[in-house]
N, CA, C and O atoms as a GROMACS GRO file, in nm:
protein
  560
    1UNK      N    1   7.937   8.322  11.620
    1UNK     CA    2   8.081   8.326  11.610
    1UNK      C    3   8.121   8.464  11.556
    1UNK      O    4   8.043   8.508  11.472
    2UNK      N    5   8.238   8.550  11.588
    2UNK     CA    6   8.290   8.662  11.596
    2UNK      C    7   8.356   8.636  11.441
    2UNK      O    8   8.370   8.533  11.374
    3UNK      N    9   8.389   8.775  11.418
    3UNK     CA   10   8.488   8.791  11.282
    3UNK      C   11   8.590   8.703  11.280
    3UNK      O   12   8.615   8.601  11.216
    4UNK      N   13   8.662   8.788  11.396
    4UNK     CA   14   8.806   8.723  11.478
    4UNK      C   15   8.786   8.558  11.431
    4UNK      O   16   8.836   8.494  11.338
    5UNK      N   17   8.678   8.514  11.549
    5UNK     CA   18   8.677   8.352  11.507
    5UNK      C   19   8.648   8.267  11.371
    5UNK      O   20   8.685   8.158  11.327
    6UNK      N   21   8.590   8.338  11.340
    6UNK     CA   22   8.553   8.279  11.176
    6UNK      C   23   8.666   8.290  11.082
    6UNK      O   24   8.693   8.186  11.022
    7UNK      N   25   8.740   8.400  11.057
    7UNK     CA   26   8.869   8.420  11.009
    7UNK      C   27   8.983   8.285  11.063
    7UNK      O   28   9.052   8.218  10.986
    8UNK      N   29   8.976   8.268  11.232
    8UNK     CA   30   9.115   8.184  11.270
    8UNK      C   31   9.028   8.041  11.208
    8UNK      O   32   9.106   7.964  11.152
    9UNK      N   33   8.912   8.004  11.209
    9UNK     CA   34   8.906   7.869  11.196
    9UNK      C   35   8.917   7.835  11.041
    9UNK      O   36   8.945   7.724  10.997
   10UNK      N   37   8.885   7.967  10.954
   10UNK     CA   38   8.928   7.933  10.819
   10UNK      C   39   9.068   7.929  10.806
   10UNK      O   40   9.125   7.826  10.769
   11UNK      N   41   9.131   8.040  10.835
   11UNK     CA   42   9.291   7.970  10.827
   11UNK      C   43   9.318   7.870  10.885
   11UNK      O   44   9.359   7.788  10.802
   12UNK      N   45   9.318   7.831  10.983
   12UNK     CA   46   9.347   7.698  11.017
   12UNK      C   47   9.319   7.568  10.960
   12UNK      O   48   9.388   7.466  10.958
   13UNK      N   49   9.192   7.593  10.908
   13UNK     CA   50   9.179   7.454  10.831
   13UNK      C   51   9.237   7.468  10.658
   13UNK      O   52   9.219   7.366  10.593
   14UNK      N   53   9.284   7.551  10.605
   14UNK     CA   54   9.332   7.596  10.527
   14UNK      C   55   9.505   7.588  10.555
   14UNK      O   56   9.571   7.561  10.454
   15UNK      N   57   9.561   7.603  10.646
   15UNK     CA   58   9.710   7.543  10.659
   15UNK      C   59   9.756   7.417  10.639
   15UNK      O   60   9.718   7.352  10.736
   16UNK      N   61   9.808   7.359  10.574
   16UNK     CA   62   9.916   7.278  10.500
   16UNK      C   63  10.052   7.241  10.606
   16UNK      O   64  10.153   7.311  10.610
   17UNK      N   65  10.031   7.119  10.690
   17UNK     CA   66  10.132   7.091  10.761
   17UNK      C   67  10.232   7.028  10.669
   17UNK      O   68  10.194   6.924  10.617
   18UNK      N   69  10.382   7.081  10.631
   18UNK     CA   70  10.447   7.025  10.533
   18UNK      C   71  10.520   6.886  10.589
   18UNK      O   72  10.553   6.875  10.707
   19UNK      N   73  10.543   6.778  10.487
   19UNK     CA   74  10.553   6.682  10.512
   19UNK      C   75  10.770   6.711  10.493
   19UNK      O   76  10.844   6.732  10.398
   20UNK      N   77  10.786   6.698  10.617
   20UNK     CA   78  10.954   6.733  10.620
   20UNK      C   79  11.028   6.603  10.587
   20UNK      O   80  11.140   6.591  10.537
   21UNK      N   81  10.954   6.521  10.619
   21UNK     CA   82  11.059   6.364  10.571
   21UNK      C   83  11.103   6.365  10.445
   21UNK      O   84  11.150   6.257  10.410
   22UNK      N   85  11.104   6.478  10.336
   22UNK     CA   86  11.113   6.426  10.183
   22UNK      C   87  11.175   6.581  10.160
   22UNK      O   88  11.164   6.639  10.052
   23UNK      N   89  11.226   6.624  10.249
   23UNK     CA   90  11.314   6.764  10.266
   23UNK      C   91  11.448   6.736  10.205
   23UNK      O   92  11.512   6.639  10.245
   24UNK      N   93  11.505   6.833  10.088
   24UNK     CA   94  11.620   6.803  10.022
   24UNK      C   95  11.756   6.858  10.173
   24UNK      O   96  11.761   6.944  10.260
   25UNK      N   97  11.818   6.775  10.138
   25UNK     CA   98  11.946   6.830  10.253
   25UNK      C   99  12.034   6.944  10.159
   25UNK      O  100  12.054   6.933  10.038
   26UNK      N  101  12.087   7.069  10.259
   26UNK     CA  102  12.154   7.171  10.171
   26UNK      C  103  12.267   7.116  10.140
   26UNK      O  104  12.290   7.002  10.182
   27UNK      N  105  12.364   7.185  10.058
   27UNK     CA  106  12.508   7.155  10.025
   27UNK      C  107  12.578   7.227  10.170
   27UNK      O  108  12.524   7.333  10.203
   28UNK      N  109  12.662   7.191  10.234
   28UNK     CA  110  12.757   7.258  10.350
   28UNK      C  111  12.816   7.325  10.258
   28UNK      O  112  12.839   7.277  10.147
   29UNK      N  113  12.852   7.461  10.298
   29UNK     CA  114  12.938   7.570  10.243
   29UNK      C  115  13.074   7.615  10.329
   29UNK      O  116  13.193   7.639  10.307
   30UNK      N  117  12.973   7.612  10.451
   30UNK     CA  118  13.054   7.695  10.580
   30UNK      C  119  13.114   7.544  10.678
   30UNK      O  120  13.043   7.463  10.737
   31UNK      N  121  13.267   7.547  10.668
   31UNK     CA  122  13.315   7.437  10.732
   31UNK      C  123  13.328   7.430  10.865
   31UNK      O  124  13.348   7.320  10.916
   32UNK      N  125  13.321   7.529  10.933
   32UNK     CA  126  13.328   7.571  11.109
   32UNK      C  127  13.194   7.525  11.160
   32UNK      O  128  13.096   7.469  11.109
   33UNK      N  129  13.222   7.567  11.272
   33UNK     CA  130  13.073   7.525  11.366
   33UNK      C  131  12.964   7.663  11.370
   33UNK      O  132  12.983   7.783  11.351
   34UNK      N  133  12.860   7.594  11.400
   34UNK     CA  134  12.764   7.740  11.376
   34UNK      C  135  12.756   7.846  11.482
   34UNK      O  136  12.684   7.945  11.475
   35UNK      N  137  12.864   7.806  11.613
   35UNK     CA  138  12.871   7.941  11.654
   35UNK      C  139  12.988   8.036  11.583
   35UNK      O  140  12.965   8.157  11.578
   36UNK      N  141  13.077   8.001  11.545
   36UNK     CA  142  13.215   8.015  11.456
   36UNK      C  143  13.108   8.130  11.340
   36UNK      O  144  13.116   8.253  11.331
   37UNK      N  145  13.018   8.040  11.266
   37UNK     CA  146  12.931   8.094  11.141
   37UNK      C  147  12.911   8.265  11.170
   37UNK      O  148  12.958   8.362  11.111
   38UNK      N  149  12.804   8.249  11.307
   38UNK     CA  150  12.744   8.349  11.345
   38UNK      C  151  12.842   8.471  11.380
   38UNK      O  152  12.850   8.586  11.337
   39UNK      N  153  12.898   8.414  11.456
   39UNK     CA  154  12.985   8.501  11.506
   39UNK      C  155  13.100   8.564  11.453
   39UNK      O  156  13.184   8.638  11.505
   40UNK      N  157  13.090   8.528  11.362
   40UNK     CA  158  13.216   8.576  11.234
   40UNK      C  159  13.124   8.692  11.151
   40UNK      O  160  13.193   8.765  11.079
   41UNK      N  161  12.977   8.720  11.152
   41UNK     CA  162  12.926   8.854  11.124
   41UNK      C  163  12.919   8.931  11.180
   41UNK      O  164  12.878   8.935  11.296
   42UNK      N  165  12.984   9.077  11.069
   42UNK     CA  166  13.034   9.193  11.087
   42UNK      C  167  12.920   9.324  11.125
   42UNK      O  168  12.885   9.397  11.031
   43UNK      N  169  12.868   9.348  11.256
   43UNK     CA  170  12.787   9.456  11.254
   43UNK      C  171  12.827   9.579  11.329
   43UNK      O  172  12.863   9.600  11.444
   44UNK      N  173  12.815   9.624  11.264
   44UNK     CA  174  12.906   9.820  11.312
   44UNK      C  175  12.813   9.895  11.314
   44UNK      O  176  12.711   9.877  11.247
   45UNK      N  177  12.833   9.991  11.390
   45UNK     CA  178  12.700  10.147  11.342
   45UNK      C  179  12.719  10.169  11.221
   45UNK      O  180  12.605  10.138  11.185
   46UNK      N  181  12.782  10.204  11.105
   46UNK     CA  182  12.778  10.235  10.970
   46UNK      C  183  12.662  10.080  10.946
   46UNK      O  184  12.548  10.107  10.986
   47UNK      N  185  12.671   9.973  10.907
   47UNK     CA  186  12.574   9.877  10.924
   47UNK      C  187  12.452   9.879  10.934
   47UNK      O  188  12.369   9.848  10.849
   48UNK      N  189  12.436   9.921  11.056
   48UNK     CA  190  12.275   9.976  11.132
   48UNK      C  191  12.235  10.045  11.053
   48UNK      O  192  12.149  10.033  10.966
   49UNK      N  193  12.324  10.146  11.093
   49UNK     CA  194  12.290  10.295  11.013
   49UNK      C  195  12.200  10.309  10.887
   49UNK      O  196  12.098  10.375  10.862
   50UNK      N  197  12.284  10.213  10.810
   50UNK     CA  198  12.258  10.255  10.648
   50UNK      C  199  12.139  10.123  10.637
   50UNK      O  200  12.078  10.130  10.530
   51UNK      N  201  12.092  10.002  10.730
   51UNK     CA  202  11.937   9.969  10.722
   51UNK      C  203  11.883  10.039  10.791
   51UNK      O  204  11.778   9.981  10.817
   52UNK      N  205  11.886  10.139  10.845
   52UNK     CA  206  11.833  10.242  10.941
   52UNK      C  207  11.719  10.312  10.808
   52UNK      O  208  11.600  10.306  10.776
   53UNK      N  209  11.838  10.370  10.767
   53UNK     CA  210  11.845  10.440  10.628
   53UNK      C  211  11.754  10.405  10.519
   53UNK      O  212  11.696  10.485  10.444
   54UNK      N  213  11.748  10.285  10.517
   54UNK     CA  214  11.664  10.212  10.397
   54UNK      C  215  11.527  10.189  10.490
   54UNK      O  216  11.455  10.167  10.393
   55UNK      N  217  11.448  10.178  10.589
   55UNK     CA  218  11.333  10.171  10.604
   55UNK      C  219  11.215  10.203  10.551
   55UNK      O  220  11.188  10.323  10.557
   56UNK      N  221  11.151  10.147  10.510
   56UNK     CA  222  11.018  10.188  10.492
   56UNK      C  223  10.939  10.238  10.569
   56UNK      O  224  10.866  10.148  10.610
   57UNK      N  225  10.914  10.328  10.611
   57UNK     CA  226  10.845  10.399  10.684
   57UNK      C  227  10.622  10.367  10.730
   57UNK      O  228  10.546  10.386  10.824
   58UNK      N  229  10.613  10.302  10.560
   58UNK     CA  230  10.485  10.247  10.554
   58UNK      C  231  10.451  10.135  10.578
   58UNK      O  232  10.334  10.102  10.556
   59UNK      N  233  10.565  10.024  10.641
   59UNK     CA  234  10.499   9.951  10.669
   59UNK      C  235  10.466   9.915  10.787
   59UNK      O  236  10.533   9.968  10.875
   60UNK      N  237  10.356   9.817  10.835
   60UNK     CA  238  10.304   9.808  10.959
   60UNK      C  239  10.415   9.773  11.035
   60UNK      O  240  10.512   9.730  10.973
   61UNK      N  241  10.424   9.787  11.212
   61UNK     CA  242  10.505   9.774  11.296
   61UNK      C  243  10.439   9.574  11.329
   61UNK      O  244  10.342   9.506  11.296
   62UNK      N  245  10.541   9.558  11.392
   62UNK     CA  246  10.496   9.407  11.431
   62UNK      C  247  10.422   9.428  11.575
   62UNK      O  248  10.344   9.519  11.598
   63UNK      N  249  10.466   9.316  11.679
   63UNK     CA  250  10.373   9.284  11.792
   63UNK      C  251  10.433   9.373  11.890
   63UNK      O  252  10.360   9.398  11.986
   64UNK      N  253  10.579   9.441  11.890
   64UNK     CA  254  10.671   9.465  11.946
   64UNK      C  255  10.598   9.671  11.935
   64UNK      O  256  10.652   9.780  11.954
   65UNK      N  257  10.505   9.642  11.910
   65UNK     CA  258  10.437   9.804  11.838
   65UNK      C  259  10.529   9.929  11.847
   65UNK      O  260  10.508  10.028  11.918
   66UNK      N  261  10.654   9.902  11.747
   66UNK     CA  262  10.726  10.016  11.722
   66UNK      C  263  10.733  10.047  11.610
   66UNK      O  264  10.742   9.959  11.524
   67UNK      N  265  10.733  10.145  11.586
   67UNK     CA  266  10.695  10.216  11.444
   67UNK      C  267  10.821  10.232  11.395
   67UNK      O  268  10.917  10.249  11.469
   68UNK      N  269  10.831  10.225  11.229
   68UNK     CA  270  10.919  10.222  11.133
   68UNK      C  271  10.962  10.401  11.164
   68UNK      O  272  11.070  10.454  11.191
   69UNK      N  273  10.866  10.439  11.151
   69UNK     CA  274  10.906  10.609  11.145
   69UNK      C  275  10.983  10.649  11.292
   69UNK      O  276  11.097  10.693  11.308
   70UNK      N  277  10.876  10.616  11.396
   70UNK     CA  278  10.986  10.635  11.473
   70UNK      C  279  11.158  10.569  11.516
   70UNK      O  280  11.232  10.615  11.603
   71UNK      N  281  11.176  10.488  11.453
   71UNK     CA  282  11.282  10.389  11.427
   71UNK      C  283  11.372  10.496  11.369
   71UNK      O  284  11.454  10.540  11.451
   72UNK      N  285  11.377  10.553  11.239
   72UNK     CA  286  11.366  10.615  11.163
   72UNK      C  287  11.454  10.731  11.226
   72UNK      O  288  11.575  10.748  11.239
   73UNK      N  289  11.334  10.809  11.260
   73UNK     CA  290  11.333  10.938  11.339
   73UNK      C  291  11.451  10.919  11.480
   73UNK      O  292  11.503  11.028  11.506
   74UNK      N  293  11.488  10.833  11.550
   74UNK     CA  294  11.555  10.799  11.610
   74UNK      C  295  11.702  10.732  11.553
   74UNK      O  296  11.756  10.687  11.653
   75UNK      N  297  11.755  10.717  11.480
   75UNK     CA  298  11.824  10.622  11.394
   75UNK      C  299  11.964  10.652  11.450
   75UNK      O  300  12.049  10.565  11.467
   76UNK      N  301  11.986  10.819  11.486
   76UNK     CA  302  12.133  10.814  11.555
   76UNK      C  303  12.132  10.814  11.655
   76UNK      O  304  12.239  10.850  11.705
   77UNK      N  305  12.014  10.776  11.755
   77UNK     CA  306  12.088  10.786  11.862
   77UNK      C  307  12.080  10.605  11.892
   77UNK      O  308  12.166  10.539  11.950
   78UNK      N  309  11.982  10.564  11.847
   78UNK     CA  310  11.979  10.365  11.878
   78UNK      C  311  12.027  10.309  11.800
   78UNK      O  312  11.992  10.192  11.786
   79UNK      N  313  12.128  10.365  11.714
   79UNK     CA  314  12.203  10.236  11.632
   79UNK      C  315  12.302  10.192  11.744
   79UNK      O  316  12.301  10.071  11.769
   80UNK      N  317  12.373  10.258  11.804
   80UNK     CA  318  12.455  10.160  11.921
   80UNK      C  319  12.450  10.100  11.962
   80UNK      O  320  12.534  10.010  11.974
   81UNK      N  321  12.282  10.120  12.046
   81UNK     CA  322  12.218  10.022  12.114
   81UNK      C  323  12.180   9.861  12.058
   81UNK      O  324  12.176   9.749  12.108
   82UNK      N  325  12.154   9.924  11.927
   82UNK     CA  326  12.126   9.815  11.834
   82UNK      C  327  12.232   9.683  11.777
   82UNK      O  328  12.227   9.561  11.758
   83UNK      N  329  12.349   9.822  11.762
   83UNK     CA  330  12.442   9.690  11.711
   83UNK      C  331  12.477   9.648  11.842
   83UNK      O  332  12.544   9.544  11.844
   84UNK      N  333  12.448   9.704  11.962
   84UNK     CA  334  12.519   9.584  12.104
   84UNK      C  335  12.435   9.496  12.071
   84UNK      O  336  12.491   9.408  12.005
   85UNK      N  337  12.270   9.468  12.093
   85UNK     CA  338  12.227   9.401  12.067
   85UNK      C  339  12.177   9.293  11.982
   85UNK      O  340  12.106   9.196  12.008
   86UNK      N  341  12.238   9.341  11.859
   86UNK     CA  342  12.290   9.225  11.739
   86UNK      C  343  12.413   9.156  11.771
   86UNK      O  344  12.417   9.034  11.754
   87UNK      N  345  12.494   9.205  11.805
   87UNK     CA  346  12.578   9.136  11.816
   87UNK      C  347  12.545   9.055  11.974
   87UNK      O  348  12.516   8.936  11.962
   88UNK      N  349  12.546   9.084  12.052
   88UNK     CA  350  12.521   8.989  12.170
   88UNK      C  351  12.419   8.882  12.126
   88UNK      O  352  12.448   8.772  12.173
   89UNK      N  353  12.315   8.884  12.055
   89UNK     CA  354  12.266   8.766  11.997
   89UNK      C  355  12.322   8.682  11.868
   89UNK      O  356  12.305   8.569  11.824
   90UNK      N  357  12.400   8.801  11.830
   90UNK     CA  358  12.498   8.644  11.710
   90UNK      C  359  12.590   8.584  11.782
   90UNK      O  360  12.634   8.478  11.738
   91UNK      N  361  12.648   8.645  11.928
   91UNK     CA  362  12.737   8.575  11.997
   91UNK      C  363  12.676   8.442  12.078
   91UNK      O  364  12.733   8.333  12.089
   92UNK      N  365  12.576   8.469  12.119
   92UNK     CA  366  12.509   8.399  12.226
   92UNK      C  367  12.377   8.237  12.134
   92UNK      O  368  12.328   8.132  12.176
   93UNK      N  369  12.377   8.322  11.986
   93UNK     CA  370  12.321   8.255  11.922
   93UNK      C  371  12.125   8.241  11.958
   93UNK      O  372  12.040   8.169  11.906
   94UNK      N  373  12.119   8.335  12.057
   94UNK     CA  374  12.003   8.369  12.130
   94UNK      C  375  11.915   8.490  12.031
   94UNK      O  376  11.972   8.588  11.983
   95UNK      N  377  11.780   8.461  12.013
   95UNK     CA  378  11.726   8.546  11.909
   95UNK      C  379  11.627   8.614  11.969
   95UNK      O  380  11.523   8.551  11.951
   96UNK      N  381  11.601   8.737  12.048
   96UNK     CA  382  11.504   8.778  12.131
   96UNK      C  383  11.385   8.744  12.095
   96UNK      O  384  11.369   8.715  11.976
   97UNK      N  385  11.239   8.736  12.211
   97UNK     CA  386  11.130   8.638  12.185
   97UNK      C  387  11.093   8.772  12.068
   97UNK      O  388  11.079   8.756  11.947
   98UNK      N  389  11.086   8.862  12.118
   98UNK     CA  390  11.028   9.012  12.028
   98UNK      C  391  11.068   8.971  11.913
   98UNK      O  392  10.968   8.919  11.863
   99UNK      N  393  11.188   8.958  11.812
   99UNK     CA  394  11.248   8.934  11.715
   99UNK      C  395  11.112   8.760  11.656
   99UNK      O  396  11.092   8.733  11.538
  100UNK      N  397  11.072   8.710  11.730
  100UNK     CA  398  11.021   8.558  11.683
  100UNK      C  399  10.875   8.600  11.699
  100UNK      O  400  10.806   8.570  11.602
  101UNK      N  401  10.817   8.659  11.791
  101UNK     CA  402  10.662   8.661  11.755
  101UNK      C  403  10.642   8.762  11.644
  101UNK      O  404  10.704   8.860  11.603
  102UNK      N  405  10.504   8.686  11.604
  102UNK     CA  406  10.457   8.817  11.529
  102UNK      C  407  10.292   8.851  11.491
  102UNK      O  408  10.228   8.750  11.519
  103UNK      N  409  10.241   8.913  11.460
  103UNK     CA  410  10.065   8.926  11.490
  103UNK      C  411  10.078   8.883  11.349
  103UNK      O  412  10.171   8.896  11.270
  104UNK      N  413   9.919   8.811  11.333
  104UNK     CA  414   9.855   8.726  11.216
  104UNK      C  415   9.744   8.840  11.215
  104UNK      O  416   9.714   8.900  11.318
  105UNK      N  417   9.689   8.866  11.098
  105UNK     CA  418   9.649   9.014  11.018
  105UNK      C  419   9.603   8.942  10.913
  105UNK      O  420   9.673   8.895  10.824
  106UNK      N  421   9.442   8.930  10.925
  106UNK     CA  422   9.370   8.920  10.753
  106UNK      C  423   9.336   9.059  10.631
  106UNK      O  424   9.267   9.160  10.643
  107UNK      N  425   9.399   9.019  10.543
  107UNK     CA  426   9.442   9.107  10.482
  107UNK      C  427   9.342   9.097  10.321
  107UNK      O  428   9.337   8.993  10.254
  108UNK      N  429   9.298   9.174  10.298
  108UNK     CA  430   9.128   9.120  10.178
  108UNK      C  431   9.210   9.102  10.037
  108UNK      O  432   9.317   9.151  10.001
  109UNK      N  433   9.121   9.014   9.970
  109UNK     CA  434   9.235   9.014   9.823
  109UNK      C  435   9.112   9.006   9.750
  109UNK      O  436   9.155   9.045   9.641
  110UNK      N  437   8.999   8.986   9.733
  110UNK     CA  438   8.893   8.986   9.650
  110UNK      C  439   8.766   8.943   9.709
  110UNK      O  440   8.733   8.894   9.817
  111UNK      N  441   8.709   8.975   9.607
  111UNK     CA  442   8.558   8.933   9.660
  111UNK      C  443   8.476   9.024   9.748
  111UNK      O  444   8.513   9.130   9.798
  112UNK      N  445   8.342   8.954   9.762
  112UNK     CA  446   8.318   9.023   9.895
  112UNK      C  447   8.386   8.978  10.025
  112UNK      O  448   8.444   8.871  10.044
  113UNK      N  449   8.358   9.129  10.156
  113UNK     CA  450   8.411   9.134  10.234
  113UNK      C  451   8.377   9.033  10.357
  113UNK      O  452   8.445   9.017  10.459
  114UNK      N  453   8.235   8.960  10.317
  114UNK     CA  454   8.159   8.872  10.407
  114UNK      C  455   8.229   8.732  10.428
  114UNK      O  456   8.201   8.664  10.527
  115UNK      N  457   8.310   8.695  10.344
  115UNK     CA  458   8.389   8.566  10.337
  115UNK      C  459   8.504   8.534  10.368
  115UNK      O  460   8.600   8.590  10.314
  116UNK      N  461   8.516   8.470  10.431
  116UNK     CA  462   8.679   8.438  10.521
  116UNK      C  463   8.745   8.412  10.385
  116UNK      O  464   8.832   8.494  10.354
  117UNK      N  465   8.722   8.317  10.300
  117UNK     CA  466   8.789   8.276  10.188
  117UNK      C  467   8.868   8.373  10.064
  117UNK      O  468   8.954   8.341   9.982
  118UNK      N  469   8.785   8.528  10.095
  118UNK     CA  470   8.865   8.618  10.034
  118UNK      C  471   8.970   8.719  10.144
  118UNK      O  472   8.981   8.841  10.135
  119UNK      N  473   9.027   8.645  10.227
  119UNK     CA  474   9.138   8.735  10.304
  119UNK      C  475   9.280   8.606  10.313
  119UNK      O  476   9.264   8.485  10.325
  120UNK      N  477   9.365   8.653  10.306
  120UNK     CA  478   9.486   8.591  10.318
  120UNK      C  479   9.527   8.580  10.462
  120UNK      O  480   9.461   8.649  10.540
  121UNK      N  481   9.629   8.501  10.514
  121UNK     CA  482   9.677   8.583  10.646
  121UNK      C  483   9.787   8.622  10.643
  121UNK      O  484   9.862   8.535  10.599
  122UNK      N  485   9.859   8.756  10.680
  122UNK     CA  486   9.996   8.800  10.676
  122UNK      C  487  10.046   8.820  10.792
  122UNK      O  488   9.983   8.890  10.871
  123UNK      N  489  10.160   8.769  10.825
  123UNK     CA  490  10.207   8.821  10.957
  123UNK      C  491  10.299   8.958  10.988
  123UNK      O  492  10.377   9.024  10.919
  124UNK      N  493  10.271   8.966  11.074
  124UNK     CA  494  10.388   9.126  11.115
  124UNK      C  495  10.455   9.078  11.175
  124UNK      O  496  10.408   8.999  11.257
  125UNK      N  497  10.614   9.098  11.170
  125UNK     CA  498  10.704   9.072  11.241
  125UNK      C  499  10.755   9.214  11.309
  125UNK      O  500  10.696   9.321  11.296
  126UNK      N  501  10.890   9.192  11.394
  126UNK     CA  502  10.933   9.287  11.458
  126UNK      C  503  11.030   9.370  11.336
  126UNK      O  504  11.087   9.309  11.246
  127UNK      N  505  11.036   9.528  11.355
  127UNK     CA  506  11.121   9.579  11.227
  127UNK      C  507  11.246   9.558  11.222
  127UNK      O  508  11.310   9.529  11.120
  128UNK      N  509  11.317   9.578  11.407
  128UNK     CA  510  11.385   9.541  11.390
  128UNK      C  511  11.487   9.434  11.420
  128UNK      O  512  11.609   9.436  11.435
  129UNK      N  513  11.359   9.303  11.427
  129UNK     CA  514  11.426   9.214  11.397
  129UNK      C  515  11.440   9.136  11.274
  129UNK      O  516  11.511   9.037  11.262
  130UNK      N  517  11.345   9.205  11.157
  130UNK     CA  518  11.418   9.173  11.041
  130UNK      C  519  11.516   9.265  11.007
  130UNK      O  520  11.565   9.248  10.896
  131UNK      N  521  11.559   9.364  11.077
  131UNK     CA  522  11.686   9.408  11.043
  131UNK      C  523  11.826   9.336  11.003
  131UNK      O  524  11.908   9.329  10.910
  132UNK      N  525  11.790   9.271  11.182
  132UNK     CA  526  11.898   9.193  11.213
  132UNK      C  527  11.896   9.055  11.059
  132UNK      O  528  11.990   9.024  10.986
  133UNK      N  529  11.750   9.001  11.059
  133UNK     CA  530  11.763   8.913  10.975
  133UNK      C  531  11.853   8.948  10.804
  133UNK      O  532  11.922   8.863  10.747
  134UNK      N  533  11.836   9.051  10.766
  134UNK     CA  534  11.868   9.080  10.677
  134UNK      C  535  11.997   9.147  10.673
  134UNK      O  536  12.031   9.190  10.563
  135UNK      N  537  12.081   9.166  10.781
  135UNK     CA  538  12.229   9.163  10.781
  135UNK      C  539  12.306   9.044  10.825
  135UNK      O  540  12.429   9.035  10.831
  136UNK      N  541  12.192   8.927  10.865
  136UNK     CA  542  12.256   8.817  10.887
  136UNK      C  543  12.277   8.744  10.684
  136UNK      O  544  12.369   8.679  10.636
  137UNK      N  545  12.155   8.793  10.621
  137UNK     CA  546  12.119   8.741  10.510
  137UNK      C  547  12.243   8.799  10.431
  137UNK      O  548  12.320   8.728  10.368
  138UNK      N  549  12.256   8.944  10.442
  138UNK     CA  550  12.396   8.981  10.378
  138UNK      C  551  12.500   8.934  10.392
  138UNK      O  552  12.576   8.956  10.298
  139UNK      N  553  12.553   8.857  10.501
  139UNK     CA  554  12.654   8.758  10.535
  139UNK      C  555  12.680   8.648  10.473
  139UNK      O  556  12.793   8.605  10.452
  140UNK      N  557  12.581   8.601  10.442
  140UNK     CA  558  12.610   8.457  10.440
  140UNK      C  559  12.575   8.433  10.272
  140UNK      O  560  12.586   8.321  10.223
   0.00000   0.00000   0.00000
């Protein structure tokens, strides 16, 4: 058996299917309907821009393999592009597949390196679709 495989079958048997029947219900805040919700957030190029602005440059790109730096390095000319495309998905309520996958990455936290049991798994998401996530997060 390969690295690769020895790693997925330890995480896997190591995941925790959560038991949702005993899930607290939230308090309603927002009295409209959830396209009303969505679509009532405000994204402009100043917006983009200034998470443009705040990137981290070091961290890994997701599955979507675009780099923070070049993101970055590009920032005035694809924020337009960007906020069309934020906003056409808070309108449509549609979340691109790029924005939802993301690569699973064992990542070492101790021990020796011979043992599945000393790596975590972390995922990479798309950058910028936690963009979007995190001006939806400023909203609400």
């Amino acid at each position: 058996m390969g690295a690769a495989d020895h790693l997925n079958k330890y995480f896997t048997s190591v995941f925790v299917d959560e038991d949702l029947s005993s899930m607290p219900v939230p308090n309603k805040v927002f009295e409209g309907s959830i396209d009303e919700s969505l679509q009532s957030i405000e994204v402009d190029v100043d917006i983009v821009l200034n998470k443009l602005n705040l990137l981290n440059v070091s961290k890994s790109h997701g599955p979507d393999e675009i780099h923070g730096k070049l993101i970055l390095e590009l920032r005035e000319e694809i924020a337009p592009s960007l906020v069309n495309l934020f906003r056409a998905s808070l309108e449509t309520g549609v979340v691109p597949r790029d924005f939802r996958d993301s690569t699973v990455v064992p990542l070492h936290k101790k021990g020796g390196r011979d043992k599945a049991e000393n790596y975590r798994p972390i995922s990479l998401t798309s950058i910028v679709g936690k963009m979007l996530e995190s001006i939806v997060k400023d909203n609400i």
